[in-house]
C-alpha positions in Angstrom: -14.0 4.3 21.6 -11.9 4.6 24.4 -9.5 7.2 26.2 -10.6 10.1 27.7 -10.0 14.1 26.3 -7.4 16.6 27.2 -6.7 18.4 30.9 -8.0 21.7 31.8 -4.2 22.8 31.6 -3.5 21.6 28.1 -7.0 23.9 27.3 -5.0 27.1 28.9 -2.0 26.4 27.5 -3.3 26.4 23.8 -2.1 23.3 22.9 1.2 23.9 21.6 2.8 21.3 23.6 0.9 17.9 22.1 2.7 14.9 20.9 1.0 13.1 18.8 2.2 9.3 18.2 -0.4 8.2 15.3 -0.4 3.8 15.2 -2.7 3.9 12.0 -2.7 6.0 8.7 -6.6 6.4 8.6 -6.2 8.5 11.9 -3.1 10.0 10.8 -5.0 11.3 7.4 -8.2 12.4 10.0 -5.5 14.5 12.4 -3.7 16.2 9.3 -7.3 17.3 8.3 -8.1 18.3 11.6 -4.8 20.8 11.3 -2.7 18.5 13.8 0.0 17.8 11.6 2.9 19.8 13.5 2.1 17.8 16.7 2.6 14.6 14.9 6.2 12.8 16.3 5.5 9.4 15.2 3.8 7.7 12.2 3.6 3.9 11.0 5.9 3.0 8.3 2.8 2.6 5.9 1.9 6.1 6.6 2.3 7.6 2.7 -0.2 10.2 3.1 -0.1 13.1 2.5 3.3 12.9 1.4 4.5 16.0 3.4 4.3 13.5 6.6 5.7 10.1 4.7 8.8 12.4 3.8 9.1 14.5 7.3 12.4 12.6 8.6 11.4 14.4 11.8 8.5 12.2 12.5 9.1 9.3 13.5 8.4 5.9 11.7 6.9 2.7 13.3 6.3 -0.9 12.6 3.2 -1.1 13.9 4.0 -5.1 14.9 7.2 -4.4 16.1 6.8 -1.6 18.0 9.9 -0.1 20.1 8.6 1.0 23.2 11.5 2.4 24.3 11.5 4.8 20.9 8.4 5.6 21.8 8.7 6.8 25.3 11.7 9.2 23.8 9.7 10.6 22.4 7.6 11.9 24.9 4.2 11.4 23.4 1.1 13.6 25.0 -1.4 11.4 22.9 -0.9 8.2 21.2 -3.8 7.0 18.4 -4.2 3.2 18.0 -7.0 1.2 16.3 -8.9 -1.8 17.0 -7.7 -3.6 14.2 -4.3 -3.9 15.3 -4.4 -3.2 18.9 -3.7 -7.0 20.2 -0.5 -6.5 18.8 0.5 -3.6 20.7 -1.9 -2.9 23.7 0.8 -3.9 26.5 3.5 -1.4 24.6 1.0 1.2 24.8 0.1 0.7 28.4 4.3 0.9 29.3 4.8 4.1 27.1 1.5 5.4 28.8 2.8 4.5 31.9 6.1 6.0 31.5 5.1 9.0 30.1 1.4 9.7 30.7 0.5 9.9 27.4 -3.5 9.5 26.5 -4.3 6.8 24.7 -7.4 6.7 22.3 -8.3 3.5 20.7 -10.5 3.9 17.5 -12.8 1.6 16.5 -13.4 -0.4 13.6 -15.7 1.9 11.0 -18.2 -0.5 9.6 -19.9 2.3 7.4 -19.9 5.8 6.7 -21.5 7.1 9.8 -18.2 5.1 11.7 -16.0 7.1 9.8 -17.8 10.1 10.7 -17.9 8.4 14.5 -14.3 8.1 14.4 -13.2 11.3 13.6 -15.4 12.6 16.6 -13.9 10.3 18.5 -10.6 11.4 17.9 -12.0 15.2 17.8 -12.8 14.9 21.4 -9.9 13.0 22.3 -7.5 16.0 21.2 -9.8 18.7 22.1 -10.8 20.1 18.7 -14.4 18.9 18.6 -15.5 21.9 16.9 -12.6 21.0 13.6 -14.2 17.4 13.9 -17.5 18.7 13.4 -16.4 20.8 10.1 -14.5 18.2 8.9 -17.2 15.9 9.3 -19.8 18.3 7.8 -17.1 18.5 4.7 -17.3 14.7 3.9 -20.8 14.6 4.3 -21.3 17.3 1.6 -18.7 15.4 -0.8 -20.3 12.4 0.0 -24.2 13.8 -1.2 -22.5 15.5 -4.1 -21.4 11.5 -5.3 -24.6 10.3 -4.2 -26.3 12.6 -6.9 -23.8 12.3 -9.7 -24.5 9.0 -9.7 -28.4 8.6 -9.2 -31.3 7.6 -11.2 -29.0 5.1 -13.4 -31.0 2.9 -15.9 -29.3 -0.3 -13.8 -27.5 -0.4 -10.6 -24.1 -1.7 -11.0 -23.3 -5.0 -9.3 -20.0 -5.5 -8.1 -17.7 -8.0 -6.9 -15.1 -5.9 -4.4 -11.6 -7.4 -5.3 -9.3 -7.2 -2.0 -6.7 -9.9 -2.3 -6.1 -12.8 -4.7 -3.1 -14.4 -3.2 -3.6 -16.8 -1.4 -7.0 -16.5 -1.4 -9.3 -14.3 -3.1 -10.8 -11.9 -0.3 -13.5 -9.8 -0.6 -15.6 -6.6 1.2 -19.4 -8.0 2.5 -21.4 -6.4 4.8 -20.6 -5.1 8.0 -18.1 -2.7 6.3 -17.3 0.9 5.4 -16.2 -0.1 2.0 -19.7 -2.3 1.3 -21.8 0.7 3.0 -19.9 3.5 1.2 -20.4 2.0 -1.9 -24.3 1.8 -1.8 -23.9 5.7 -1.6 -22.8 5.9 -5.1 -25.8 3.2 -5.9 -23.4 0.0 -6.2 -24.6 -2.9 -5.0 -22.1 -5.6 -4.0 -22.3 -9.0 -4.9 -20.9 -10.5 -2.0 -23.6 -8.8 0.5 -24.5 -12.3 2.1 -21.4 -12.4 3.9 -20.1 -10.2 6.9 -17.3 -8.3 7.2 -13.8 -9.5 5.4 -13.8 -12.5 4.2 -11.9 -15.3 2.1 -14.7 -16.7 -0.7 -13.7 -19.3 -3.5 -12.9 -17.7 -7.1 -16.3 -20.5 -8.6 -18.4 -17.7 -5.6 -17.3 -15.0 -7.8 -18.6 -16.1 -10.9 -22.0 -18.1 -9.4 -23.2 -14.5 -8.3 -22.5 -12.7 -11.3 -20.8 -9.4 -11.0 -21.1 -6.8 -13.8 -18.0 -5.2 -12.7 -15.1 -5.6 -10.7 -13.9 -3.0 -8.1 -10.1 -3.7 -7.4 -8.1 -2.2 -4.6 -5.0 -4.4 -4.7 -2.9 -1.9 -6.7 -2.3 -3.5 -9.2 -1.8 -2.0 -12.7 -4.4 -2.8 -15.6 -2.3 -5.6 -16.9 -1.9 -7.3 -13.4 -5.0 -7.4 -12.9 -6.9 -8.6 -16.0 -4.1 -11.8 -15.5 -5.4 -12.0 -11.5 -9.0 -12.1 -12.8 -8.0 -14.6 -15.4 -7.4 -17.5 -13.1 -11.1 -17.6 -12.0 -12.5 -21.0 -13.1 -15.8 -19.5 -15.7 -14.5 -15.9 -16.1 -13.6 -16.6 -19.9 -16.9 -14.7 -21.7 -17.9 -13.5 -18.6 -18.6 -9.3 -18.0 -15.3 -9.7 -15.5 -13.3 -11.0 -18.5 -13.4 -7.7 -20.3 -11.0 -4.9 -19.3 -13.7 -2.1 -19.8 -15.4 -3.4 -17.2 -12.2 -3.8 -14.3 -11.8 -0.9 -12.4 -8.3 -0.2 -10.4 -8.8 2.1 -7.6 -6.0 3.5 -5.5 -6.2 1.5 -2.3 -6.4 3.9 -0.1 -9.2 6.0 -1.4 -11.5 3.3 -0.7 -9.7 1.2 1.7 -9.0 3.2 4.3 -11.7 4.7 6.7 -10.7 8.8 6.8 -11.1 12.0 5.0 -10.8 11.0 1.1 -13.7 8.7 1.2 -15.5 10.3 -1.0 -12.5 10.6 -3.4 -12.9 7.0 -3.6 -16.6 7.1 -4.6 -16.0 9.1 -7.2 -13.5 7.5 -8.9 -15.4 4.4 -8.3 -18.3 5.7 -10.0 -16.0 7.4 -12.9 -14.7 4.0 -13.7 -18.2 1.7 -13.7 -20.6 4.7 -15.2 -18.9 7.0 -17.1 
């Protein structure tokens, strides 16, 4: 992580004057939780959660690869929030608005597992001065996380699963090296695609070679949609993956994104492939 914390005067003066510019929904989902939503003055476009922020026509809405500097510098920001993901795309923006208004800038890592996410939002804690609200809020997850862990325990047969990201172009898919594969072992899912690293395009003959028993989809797409996106796999006719019962549809952002309602995403996860 990168950026440094508050000033001794923001401290004194209670806070009430940050600005928060948010360049990623994750972190905007890990400030609202963290009580910050009041301070927020600009959001991405694809910010749709919680809905109180998508629908605040006060805060401002950005394209994160199009970003308007000179928007942002109106807006007098005391803290701007990117992320590592998209960060080439707008790190000399960032530096002009921080120069023009001398506005912190944090940069969050990429979570690779749970203890990332957890990582992040300390990061960001300490970045806005409300370390002690990280610390709950981290404590929280961590609880709703175990609680999964043990629904979901001592199961005749682990599931196996093939994580279903994008099929157009390419079919993509979650492998190691990632919060989605490591949160999923917490529910005692084992991926089928854990000889690859990180996000990565695999061919639809991969999918059926390694024999998933389910598939976990995070396209959203309804049921329909995606039983005819499974159905172009070459072999899937008689396969497990063929049979509806066993295609789960998970709200993207439960699961895809790295913040607060990851363990929202677990259990509906393990709903859908155990119960």
């Amino acid at each position: 992580m990168t950026g440094c914390s508050g000033t001794e005067e923001d401290i004194e003066s209670g806070f009430e004057d940050r600005r928060i510019i948010s360049l990623m929904p994750s972190n905007t989902e890990i400030l609202v939780e963290l009580g910050l939503e009041t301070n927020l003055v600009g959001v991405t476009s694809e910010d749709n959660y919680p809905e109180s922020v998508a629908n605040d026509a006060s805060i401002t809405k950005f394209n994160t690869f199009e970003l308007d500097a000179e928007k942002m510098i109106a807006l007098e920001p005391t803290h701007i929030l990117g992320h590592e993901s998209s960060s080439p795309y707008y790190e000399d923006t960032l530096k002009q608005v921080s120069e023009s208004t001398g506005a912190e800038v944090l940069v969050v890592e990429e979570a690779k597992s749970i203890s990332g996410i957890y990582d992040s939002i300390k990061a960001i804690g300490e970045f806005i001065n409300e370390k002690t609200a990280a610390e709950w809020l981290n404590d929280d997850i961590e609880r709703k996380v175990n609680v999964q862990n043990s629904v979901f325990e001592n199961r005749d047969e682990e599931a196996r699963v093939f994580i279903h990201i994008s099929s157009d172009p390419e079919l993509y898919t979650a492998g190691t090296e990632t919060f989605i594969d490591d949160a999923l072992s917490e529910i005692h899912v084992e991926n089928a695609f854990d000889d690859i690293d990180g996000y990565a395009a695999i061919s639809p003959e991969a999918v059926i070679e390694r024999n998933p028993t389910e598939v976990v989809s995070i396209m959203g797409l309804g049921d329909e949609e995606l039983e005819e996106a499974l159905s172009g796999i070459p072999g899937i006719e008689g396969h497990e993956l063929d049979d509806p019962k066993n295609q789960c549809n998970i709200e993207p952002d439960l699961l895809a994104r790295p913040g607060p309602r990851i363990a929202d995403g677990l259990r509906a996860v393990g709903r859908c492939i155990y119960e």
